[in-house]
C-alpha positions as CSV (number, residue, x, y, z in Angstrom):
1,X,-4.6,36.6,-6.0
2,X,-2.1,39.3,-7.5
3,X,-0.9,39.1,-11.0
4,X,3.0,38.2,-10.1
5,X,1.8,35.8,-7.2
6,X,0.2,33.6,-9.7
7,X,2.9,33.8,-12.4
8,X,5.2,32.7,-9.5
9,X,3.0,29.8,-8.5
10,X,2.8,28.8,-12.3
11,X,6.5,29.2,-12.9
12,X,7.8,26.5,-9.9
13,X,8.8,23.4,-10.3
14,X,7.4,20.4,-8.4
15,X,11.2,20.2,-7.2
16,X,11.5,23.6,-6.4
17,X,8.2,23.5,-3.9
18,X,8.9,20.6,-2.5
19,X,12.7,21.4,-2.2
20,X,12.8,22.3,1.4
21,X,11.1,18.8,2.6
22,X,11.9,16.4,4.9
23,X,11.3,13.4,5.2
24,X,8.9,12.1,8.5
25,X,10.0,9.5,10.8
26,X,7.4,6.8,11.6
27,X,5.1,7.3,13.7
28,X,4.7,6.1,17.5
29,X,2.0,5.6,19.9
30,X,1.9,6.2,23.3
31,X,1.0,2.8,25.3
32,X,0.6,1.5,28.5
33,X,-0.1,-2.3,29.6
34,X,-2.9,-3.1,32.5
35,X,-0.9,-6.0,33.4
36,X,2.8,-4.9,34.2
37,X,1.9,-1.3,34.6
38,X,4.5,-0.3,31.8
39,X,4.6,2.5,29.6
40,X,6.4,2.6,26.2
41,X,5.8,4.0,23.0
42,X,5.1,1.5,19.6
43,X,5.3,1.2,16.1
44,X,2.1,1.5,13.6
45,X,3.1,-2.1,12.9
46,X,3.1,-3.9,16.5
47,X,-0.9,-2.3,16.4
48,X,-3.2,-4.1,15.3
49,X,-7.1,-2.2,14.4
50,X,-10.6,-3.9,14.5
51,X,-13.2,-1.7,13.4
52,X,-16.5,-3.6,14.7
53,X,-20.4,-2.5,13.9
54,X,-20.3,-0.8,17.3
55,X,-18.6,0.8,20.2
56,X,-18.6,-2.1,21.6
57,X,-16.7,-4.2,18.9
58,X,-14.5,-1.7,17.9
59,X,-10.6,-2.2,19.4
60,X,-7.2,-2.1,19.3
61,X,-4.7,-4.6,20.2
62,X,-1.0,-5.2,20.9
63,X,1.6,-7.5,22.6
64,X,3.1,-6.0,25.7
65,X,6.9,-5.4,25.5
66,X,7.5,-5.8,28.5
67,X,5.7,-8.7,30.0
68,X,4.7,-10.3,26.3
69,X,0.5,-10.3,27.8
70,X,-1.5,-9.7,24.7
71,X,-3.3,-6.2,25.6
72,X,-7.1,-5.6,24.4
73,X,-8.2,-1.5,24.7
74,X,-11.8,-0.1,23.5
75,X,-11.4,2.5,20.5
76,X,-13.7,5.4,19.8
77,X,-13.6,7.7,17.3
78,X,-10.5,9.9,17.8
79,X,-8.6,6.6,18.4
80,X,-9.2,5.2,14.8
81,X,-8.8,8.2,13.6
82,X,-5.6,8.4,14.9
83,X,-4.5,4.9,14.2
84,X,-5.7,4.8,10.7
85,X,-4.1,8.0,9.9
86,X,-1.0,6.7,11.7
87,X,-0.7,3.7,9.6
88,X,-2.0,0.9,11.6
89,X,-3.4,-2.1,10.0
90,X,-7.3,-2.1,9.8
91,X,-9.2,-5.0,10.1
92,X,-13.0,-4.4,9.4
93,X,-15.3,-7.2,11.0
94,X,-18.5,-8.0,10.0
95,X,-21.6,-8.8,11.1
96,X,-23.3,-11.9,11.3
């Protein structure tokens, strides 16, 4: 790195770099429902995350908007991903 790049980076302010921020909106997931066939999109919070010791076990849940049905969908590894880095709430089951 050059001499007056790092003398810049030194010389700023956390204000100054973060100055030209915005903040982010919350985040929304794409859903659909098996039941009333209806597509919307929904808050971290009307997710819920159950992170199972297998594929199997492993889900996430919500209440249709729509027709109220309480909606079960498999989750694999992009999917938590996603949710958990979305903000849904996590709910790690164990074993017997």
């Amino acid at each position: 790195m050059s001499e007056s790049l790092r003398s810049g980076v030194r010389g700023m302010s956390v204000a100054a770099a973060f100055a030209g921020m915005r903040s982010v909106g919350p985040v929304l997931f794409r859903a659909g429902c098996p039941d009333c066939r209806g597509r919307f999109e929904l808050a971290a919070s009307a997710l819920r995350l159950a992170i199972g010791a297998s594929s199997r076990t492993t889900f996430y849940s919500f209440t249709c908007p729509g027709c109220g049905v309480s909606v079960r969908k498999p989750a694999g590894e992009r999917i938590v991903e996603l949710l958990t880095g979305g903000g849904v709430s996590t709910l790690r089951l164990h074993s017997a």
